[in-house]
C-alpha positions in Angstrom: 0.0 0.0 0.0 1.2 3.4 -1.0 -0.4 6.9 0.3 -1.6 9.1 -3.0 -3.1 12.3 -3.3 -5.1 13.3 -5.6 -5.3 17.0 -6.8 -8.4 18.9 -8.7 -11.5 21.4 -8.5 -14.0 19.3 -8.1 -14.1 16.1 -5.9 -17.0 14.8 -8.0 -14.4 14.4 -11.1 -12.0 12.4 -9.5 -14.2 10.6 -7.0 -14.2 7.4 -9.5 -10.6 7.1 -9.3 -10.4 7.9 -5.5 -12.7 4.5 -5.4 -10.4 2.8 -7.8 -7.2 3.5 -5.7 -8.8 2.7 -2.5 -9.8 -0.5 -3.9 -6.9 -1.4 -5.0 -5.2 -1.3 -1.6 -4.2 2.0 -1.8 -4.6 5.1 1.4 -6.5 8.0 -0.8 -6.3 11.4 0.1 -7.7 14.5 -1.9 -7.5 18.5 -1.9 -9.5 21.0 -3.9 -6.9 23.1 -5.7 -3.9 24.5 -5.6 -3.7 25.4 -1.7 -5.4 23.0 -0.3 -2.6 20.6 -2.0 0.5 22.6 -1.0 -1.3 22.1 3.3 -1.5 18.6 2.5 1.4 18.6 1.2 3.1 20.1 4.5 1.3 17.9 6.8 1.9 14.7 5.1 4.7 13.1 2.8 2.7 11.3 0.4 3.9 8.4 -1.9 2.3 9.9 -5.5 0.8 12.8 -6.4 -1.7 12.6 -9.1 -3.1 16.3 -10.3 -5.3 17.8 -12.7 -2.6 20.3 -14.8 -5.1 23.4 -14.6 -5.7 24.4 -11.0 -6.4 28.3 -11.0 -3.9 30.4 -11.1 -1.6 27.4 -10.4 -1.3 24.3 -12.3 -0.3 20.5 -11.4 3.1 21.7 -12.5 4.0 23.6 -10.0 3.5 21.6 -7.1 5.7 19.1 -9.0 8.4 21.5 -8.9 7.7 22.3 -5.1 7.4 18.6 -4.3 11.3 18.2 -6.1 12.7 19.7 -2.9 10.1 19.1 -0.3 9.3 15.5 -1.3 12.6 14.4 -3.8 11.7 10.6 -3.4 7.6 11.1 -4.4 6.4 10.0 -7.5 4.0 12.0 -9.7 1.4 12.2 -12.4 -0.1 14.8 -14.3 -3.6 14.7 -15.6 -4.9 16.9 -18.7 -8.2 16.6 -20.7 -6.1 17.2 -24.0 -2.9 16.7 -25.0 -0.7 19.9 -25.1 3.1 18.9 -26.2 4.5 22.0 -25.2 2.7 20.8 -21.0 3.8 17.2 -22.0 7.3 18.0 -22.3 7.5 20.1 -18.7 6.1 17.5 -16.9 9.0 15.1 -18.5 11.7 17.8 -17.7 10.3 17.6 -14.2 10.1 13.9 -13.6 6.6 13.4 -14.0 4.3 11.1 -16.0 2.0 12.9 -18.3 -1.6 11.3 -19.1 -4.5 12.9 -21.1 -8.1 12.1 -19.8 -9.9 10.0 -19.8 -7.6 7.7 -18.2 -7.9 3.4 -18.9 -8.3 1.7 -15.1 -6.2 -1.2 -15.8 -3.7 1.3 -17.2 -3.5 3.3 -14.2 -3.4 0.4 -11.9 -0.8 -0.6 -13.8 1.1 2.5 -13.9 0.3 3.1 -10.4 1.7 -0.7 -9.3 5.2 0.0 -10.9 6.3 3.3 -8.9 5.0 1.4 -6.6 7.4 -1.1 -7.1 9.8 2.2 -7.4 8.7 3.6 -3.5 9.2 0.6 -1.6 13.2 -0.2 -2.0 13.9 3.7 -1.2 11.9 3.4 2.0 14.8 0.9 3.4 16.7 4.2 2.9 15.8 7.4 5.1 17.2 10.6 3.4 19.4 12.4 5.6 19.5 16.2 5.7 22.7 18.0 6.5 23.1 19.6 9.7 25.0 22.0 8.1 23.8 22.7 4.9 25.6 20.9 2.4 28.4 19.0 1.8 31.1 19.6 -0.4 31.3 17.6 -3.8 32.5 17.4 -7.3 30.8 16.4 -10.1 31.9 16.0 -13.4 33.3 19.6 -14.3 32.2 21.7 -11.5 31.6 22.0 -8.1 28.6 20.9 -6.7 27.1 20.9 -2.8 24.7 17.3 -1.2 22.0 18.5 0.4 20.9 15.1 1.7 22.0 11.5 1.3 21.7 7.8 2.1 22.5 4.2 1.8 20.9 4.4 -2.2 21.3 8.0 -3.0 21.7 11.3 -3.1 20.2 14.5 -3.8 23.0 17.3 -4.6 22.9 21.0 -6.5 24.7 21.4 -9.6 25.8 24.5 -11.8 25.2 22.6 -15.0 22.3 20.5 -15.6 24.5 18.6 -18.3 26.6 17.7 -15.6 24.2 15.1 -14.6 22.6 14.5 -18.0 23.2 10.7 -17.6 25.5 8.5 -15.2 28.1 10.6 -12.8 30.7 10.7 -10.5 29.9 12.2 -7.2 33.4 13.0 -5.3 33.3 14.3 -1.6 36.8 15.8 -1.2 36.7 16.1 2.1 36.6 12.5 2.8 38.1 11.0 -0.4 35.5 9.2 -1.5 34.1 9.0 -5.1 31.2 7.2 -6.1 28.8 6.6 -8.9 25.5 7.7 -9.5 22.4 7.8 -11.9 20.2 10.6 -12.0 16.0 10.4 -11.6 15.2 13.6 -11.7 16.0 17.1 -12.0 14.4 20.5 -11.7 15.8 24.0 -11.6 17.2 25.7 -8.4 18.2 29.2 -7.0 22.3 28.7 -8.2 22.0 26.0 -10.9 20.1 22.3 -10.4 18.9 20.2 -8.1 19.4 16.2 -9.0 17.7 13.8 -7.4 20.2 10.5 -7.9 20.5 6.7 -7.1 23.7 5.0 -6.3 24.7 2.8 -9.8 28.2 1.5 -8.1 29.5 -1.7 -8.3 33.0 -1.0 -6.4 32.5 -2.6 -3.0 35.2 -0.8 -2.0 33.7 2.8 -3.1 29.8 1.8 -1.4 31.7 0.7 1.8 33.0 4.6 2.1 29.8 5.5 1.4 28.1 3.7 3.9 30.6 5.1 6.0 30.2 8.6 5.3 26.3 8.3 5.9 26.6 6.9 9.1 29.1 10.0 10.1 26.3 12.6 9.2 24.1 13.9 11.4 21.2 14.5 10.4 19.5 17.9 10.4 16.4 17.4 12.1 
């Protein structure tokens, strides 16, 4: 079971798949709109976030981006009643799954079952947030700063978003370890980019370190 939230103006439009989820096995919550999603959003840390793309004077969009920082690890979809390419591509820039209305069950389920399958192994992992920030790093041509880590990944700020276009090294100077990574997402931030990334190395020597190096932060909260 996986805790979803489901975003629109009208709870009478999205009722049907708040019934399908639940069935399913799934804990369904729902907010009307744009603020009512960004309280949930505070109060809980939901799995998946499924929302309609026009809210107001917000749209799905931007709580994706919000989530990118306040929630790196949950997974979302964006619902539209017709396609728009130019919205189809922002949501892919922005990790998240773009469906036009109406929406096939089975295919939902089904979509809904494999980040599913995504969640669970990162909840073996807490994320921890650095008690002083950031932490130092390297990555491919420039500097770059961790703002949280564990036992499976990372989430750092880059200069250059090509910089973690595909598979990267992640050094920490300050404790000579160099590791690799694979990005899942990315999304803009106030001095460059912020990357959401899993560990991809197979050097036992270089995950020991790591392990190491988690287990030497403490954490912010």
């Amino acid at each position: 079971m996986i805790q979803i939230l489901i975003v629109g103006t009208s709870a009478e439009r999205f009722a049907a798949m708040a019934n399908l989820l639940v069935e399913s096995g799934h804990d369904v919550i729902s907010a009307l709109g744009f603020t009512e999603a960004v309280h949930a959003l505070d109060d809980r840390s939901p799995d998946l976030l499924i929302s309609e793309v026009r809210l107001g004077a917000f749209n799905g969009l931007h709580l994706v981006i919000r989530c990118r920082t306040t929630h790196p690890a949950m997974r979302t979809i964006i619902l539209d009643r017709t396609y728009d390419s130019g919205l189809a591509f922002d949501a892919q820039s922005y990790g998240a799954t773009y469906l036009v209305e109406p929406v096939d069950a089975a295919e939902l389920l089904a979509l809904v079952s494999r980040m599913r399958a995504e969640i669970n192994p990162q909840r073996r992992w807490p994320r921890k947030q650095l008690a002083g920030g950031s932490l130092v790093a390297h990555v491919a041509h420039g500097p770059a700063r961790v703002v949280d880590l564990s036992y499976g990944g990372l989430r750092l700020e880059v200069l250059e978003k090509a910089d973690v276009a595909s598979g990267f090294d992640v050094a920490i100077p300050g404790f000579g370890i160099t590791v690799h990574a694979k990005p899942v997402w990315t999304c803009p931030a106030p001095s460059g980019w912020f990357c959401g990334a899993e560990l991809s190395e197979a050097n036992p020597q270089a995950l020991s370190g790591w392990r190491r190096l988690v287990d030497s932060v403490h954490d912010a909260a």
